[in-house]
PDB file of N, CA, C and O in Angstrom:
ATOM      1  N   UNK A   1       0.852  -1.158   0.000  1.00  0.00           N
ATOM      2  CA  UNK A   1       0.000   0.000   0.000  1.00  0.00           C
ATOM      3  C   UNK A   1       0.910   1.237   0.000  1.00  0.00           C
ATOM      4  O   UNK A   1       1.797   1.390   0.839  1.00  0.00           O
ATOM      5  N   UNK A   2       0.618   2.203  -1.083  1.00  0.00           N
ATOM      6  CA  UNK A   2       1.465   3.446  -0.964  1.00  0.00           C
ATOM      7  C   UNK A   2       0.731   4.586  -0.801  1.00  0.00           C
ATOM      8  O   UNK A   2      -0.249   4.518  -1.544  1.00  0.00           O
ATOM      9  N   UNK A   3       0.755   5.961   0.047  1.00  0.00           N
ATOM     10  CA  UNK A   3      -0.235   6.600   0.125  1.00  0.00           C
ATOM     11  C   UNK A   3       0.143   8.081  -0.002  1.00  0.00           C
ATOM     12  O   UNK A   3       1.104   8.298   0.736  1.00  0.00           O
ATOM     13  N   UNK A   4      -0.246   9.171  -0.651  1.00  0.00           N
ATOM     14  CA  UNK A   4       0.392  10.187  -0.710  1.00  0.00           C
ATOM     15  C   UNK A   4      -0.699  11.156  -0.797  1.00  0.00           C
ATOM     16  O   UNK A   4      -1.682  11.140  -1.538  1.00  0.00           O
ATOM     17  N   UNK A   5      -0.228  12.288   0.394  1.00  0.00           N
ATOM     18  CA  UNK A   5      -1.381  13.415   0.999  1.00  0.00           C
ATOM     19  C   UNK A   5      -1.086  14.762  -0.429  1.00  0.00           C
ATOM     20  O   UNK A   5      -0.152  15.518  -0.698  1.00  0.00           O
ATOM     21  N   UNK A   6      -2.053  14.566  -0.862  1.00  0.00           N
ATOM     22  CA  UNK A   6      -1.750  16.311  -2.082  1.00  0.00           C
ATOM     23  C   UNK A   6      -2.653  17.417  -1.625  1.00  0.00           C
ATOM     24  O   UNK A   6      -3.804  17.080  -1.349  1.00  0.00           O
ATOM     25  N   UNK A   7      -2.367  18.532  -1.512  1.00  0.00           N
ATOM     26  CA  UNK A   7      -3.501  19.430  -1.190  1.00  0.00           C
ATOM     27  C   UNK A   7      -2.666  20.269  -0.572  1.00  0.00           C
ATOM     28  O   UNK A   7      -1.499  19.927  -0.385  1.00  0.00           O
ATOM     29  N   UNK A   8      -3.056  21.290  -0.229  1.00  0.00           N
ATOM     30  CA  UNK A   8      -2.612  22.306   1.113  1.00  0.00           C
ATOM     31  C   UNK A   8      -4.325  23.057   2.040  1.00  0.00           C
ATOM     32  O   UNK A   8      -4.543  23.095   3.251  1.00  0.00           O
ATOM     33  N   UNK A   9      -5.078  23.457   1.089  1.00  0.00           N
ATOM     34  CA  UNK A   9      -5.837  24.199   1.732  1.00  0.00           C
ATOM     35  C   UNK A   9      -7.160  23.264   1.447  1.00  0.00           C
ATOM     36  O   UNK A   9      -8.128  23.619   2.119  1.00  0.00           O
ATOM     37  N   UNK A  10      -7.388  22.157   0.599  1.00  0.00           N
ATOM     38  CA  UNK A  10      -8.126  21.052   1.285  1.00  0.00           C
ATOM     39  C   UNK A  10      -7.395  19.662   0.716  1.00  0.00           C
ATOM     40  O   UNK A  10      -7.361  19.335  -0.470  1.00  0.00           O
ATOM     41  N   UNK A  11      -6.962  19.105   1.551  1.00  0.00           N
ATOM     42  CA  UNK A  11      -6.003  18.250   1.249  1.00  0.00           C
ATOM     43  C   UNK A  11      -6.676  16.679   1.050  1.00  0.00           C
ATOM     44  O   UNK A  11      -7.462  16.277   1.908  1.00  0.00           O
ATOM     45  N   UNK A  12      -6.287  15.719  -0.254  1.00  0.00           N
ATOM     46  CA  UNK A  12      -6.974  14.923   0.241  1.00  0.00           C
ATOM     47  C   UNK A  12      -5.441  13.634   0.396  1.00  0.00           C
ATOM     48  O   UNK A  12      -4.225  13.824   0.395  1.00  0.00           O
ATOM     49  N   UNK A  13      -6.221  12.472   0.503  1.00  0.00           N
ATOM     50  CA  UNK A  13      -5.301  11.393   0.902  1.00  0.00           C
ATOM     51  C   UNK A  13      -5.237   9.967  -0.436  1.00  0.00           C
ATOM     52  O   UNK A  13      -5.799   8.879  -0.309  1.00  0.00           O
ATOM     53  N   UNK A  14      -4.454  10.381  -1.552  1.00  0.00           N
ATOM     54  CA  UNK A  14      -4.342   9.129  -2.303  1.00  0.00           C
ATOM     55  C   UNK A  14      -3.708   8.042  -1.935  1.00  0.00           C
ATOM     56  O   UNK A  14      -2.530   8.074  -1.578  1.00  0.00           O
ATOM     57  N   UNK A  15      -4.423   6.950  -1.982  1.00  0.00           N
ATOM     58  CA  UNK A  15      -4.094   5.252  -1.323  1.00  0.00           C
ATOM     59  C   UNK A  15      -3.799   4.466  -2.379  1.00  0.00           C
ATOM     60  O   UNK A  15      -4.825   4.017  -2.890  1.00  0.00           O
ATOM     61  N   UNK A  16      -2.580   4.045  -3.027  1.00  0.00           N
ATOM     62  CA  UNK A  16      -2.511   2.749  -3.699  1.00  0.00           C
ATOM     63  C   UNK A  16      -2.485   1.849  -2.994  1.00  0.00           C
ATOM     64  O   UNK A  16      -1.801   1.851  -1.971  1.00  0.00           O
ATOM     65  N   UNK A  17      -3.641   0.292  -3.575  1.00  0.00           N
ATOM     66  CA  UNK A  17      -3.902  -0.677  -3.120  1.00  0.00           C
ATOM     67  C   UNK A  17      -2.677  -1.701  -3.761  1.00  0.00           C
ATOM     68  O   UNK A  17      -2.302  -1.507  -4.917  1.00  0.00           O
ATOM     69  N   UNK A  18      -2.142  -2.686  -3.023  1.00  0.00           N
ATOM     70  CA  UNK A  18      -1.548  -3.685  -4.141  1.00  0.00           C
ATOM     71  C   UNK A  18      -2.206  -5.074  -3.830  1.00  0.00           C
ATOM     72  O   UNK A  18      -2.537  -5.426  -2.698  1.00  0.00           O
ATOM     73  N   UNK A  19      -2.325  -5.657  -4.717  1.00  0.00           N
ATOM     74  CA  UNK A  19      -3.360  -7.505  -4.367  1.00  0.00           C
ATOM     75  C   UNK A  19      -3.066  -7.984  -3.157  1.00  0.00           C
ATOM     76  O   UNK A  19      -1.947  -8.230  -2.708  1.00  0.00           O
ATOM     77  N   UNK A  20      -4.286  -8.132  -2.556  1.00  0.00           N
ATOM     78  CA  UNK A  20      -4.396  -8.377  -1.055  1.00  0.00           C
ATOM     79  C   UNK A  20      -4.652  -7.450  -0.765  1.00  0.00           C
ATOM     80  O   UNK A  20      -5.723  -7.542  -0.164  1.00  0.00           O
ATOM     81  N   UNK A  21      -4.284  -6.344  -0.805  1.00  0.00           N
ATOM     82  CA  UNK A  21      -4.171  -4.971   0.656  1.00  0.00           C
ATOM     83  C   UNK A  21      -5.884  -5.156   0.643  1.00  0.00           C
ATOM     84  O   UNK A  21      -6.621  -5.631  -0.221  1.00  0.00           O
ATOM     85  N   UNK A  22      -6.199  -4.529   2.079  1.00  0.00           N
ATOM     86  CA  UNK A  22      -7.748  -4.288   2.305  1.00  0.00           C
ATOM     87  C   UNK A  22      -7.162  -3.433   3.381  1.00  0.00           C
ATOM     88  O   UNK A  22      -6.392  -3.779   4.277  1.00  0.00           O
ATOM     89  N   UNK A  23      -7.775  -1.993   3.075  1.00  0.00           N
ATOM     90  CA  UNK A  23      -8.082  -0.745   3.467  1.00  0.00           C
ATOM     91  C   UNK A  23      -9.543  -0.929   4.384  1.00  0.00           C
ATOM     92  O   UNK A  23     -10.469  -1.564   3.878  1.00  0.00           O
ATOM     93  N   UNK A  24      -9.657  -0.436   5.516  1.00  0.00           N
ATOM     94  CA  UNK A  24     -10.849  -0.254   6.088  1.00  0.00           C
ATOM     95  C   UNK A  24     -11.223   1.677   6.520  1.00  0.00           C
ATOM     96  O   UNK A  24     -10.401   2.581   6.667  1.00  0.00           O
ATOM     97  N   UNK A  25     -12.208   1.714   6.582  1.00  0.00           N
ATOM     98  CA  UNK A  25     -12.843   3.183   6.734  1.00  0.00           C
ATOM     99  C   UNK A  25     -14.281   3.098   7.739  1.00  0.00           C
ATOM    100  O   UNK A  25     -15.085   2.180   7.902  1.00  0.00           O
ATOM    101  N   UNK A  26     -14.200   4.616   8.375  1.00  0.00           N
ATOM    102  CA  UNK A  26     -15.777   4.355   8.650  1.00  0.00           C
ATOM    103  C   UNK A  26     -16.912   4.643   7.934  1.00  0.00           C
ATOM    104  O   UNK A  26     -16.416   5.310   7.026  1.00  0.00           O
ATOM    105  N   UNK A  27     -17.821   4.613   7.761  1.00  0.00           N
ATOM    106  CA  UNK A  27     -19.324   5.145   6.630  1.00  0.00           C
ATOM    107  C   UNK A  27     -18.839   6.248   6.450  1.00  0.00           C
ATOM    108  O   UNK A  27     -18.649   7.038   7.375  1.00  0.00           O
ATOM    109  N   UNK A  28     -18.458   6.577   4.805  1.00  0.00           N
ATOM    110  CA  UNK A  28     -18.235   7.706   4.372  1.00  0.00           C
ATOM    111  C   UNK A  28     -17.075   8.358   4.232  1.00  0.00           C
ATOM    112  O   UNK A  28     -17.022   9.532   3.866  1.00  0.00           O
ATOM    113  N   UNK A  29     -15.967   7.582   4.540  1.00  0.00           N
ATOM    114  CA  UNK A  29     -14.680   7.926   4.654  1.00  0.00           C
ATOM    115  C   UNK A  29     -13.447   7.824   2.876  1.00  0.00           C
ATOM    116  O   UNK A  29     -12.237   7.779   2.655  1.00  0.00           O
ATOM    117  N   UNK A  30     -14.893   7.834   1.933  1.00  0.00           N
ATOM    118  CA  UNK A  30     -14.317   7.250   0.792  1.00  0.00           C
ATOM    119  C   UNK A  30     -14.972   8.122   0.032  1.00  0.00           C
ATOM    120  O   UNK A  30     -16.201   8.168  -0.020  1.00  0.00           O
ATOM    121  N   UNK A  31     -13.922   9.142  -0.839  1.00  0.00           N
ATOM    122  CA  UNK A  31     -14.801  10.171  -2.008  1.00  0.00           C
ATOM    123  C   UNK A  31     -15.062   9.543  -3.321  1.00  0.00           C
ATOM    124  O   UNK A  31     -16.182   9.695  -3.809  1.00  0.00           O
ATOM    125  N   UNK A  32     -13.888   8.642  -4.149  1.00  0.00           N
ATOM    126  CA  UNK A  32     -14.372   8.324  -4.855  1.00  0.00           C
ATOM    127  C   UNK A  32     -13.423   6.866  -4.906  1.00  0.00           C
ATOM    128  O   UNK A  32     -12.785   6.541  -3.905  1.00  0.00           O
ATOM    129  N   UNK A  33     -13.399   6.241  -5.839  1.00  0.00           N
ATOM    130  CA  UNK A  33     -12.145   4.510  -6.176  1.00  0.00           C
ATOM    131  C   UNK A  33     -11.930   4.402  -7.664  1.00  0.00           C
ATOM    132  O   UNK A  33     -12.994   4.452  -8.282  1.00  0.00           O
ATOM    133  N   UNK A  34     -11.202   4.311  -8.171  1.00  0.00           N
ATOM    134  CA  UNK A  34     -11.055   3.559  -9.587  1.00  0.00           C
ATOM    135  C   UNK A  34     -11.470   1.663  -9.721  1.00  0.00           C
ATOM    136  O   UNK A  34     -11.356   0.789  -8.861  1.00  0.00           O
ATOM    137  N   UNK A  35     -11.873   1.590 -10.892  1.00  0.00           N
ATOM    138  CA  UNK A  35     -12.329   0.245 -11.258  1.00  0.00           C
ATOM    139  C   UNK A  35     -10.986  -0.982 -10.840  1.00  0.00           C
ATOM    140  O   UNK A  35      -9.815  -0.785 -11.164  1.00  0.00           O
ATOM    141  N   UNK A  36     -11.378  -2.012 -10.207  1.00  0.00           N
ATOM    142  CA  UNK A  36     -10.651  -2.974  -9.635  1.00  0.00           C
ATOM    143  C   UNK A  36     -10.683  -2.951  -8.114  1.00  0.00           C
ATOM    144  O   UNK A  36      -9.973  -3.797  -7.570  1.00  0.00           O
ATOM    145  N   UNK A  37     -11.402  -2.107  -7.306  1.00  0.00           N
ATOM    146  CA  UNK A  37     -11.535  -2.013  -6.239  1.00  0.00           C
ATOM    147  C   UNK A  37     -12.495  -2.412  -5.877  1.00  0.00           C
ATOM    148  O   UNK A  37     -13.373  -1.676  -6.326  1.00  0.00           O
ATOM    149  N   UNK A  38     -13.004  -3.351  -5.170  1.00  0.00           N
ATOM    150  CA  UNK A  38     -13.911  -4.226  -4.632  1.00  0.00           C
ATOM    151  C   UNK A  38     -14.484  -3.235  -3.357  1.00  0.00           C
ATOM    152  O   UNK A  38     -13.574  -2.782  -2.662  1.00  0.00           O
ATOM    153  N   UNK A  39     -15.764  -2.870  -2.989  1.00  0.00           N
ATOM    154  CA  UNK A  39     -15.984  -2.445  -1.750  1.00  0.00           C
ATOM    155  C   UNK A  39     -17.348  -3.423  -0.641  1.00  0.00           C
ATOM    156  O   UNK A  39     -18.128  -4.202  -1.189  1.00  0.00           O
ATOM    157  N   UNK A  40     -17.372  -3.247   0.419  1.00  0.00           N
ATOM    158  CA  UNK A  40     -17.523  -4.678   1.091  1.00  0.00           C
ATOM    159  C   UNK A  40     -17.854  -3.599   2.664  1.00  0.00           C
ATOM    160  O   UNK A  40     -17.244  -2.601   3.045  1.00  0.00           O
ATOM    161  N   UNK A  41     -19.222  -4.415   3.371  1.00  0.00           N
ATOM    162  CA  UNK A  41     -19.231  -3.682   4.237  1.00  0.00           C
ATOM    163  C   UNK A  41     -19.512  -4.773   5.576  1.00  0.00           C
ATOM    164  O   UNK A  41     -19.803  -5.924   5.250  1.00  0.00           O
ATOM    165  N   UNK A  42     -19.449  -4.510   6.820  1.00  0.00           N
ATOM    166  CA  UNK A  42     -19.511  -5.266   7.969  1.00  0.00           C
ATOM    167  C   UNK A  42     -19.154  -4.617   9.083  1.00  0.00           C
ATOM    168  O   UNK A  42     -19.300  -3.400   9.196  1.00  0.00           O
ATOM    169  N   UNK A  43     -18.678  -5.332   9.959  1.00  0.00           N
ATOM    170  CA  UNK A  43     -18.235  -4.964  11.338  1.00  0.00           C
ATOM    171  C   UNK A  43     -16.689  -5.434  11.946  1.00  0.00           C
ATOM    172  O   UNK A  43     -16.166  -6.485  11.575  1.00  0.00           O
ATOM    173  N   UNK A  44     -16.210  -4.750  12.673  1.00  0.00           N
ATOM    174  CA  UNK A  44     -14.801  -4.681  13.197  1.00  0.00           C
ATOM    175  C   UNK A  44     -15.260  -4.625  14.694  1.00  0.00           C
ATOM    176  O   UNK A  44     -16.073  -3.828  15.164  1.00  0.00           O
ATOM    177  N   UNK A  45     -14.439  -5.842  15.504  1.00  0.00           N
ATOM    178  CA  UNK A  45     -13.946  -6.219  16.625  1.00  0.00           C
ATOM    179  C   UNK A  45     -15.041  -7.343  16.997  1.00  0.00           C
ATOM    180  O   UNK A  45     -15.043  -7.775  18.149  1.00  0.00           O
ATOM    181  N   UNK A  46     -15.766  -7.723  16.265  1.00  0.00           N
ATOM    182  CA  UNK A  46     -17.008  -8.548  17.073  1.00  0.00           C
ATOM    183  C   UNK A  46     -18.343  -7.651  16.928  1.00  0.00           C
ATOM    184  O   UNK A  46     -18.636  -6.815  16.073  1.00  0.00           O
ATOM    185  N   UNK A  47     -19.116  -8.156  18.167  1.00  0.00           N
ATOM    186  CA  UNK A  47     -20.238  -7.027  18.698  1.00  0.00           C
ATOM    187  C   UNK A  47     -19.899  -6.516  19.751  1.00  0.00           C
ATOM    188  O   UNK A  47     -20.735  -5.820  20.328  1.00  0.00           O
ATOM    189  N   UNK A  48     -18.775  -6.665  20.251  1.00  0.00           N
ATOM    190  CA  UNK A  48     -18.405  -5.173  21.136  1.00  0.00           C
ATOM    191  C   UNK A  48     -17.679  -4.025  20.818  1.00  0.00           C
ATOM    192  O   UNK A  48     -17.524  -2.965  21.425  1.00  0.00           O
ATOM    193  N   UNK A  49     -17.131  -4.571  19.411  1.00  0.00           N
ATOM    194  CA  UNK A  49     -16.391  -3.266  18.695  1.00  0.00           C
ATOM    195  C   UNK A  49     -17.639  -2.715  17.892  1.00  0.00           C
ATOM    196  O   UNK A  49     -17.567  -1.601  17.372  1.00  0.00           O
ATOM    197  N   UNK A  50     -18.912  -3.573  17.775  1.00  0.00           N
ATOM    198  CA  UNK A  50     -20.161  -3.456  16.926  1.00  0.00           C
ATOM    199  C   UNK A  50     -20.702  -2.023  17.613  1.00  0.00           C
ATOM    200  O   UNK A  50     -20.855  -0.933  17.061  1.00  0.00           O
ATOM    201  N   UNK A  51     -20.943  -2.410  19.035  1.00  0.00           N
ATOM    202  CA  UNK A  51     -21.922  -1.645  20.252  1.00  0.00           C
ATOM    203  C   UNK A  51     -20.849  -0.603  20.753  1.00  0.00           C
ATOM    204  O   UNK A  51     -21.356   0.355  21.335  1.00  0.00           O
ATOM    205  N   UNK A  52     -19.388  -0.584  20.646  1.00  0.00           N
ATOM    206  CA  UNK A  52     -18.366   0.192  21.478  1.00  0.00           C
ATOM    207  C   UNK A  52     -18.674   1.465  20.006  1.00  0.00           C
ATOM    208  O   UNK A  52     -18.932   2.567  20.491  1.00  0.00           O
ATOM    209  N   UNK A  53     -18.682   1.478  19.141  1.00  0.00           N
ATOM    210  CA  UNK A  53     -18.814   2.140  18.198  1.00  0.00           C
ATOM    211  C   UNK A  53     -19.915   3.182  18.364  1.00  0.00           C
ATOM    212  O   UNK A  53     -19.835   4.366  18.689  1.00  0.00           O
ATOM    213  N   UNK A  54     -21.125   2.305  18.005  1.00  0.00           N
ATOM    214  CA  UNK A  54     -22.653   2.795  18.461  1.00  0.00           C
ATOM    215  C   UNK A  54     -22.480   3.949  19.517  1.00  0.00           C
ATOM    216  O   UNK A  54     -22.858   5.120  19.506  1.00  0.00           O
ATOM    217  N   UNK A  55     -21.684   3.111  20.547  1.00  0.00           N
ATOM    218  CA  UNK A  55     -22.176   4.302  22.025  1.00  0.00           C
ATOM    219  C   UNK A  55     -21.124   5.135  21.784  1.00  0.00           C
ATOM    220  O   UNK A  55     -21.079   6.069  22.584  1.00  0.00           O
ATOM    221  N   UNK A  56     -20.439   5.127  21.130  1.00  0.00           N
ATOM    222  CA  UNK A  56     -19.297   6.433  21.102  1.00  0.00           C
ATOM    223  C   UNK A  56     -19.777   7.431  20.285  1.00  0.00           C
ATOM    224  O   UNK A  56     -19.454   8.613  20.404  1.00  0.00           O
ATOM    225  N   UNK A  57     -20.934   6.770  19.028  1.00  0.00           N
ATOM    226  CA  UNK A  57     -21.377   8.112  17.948  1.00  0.00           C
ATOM    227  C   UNK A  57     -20.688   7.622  16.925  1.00  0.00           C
ATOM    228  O   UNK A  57     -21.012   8.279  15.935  1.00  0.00           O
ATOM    229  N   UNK A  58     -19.779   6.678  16.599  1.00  0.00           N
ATOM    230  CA  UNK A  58     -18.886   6.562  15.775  1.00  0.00           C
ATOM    231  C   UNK A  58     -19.952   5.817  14.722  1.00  0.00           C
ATOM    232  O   UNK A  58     -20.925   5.284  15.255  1.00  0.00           O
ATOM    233  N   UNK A  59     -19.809   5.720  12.881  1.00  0.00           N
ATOM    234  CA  UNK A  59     -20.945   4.665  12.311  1.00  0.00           C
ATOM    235  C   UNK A  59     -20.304   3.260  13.323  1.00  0.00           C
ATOM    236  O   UNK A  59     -19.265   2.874  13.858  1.00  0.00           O
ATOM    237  N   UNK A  60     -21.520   2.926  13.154  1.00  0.00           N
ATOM    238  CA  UNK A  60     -21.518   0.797  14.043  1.00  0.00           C
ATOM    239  C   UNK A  60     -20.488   0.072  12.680  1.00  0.00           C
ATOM    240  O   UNK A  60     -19.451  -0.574  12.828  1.00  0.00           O
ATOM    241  N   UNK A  61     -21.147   0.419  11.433  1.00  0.00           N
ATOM    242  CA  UNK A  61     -20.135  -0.534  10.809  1.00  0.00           C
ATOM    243  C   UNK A  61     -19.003   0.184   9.708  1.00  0.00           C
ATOM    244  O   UNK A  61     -19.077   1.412   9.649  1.00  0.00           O
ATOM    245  N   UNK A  62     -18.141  -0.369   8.980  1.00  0.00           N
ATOM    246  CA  UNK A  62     -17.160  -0.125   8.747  1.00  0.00           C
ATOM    247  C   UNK A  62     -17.189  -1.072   7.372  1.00  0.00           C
ATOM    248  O   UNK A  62     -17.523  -2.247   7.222  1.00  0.00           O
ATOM    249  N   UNK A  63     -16.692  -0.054   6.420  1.00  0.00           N
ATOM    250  CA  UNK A  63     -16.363  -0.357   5.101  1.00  0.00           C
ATOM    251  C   UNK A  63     -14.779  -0.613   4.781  1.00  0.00           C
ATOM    252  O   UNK A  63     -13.699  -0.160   5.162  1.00  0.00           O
ATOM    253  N   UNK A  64     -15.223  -1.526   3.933  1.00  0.00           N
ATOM    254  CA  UNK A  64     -14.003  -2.308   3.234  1.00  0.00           C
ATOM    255  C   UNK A  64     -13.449  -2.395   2.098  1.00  0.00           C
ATOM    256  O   UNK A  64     -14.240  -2.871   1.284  1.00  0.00           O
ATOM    257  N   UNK A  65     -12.424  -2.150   1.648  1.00  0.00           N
ATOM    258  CA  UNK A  65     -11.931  -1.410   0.303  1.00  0.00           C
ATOM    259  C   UNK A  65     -10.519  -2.864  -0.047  1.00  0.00           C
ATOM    260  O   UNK A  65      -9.513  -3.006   0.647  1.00  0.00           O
ATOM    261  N   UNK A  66     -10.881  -3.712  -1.246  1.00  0.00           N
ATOM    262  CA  UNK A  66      -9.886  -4.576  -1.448  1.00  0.00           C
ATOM    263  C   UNK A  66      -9.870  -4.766  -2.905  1.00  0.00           C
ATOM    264  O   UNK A  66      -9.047  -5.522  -3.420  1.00  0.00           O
TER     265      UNK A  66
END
């Protein structure tokens, strides 16, 4: 995975994927992807990383970028 920040006054964050890599995000953490990127959604830590999420405000689930 190689990742390089461009911007100054709104900066964004380009991510190269290489086969295998899987990138995770929370709901919405993704502006746009080029074709070959698989996206995939679920949960991280169990159901207490499910519910620890929830009660913090954070989204409950978490997207997947491979």
């Amino acid at each position: 995975m190689q990742y390089v920040v461009k911007g100054s006054l709104m900066p964004i964050l380009e991510i190269t994927l290489n086969q295998g890599d899987v990138l995770w995000t929370e709901q919405g953490g993704m502006s746009w992807m080029n074709d070959g990127i698989r996206m995939d959604t679920g949960g991280r830590g169990g159901i207490g990383g499910f519910i620890g999420r929830m009660v913090s405000g954070e989204s409950a689930w978490i997207t997947y970028y491979i």
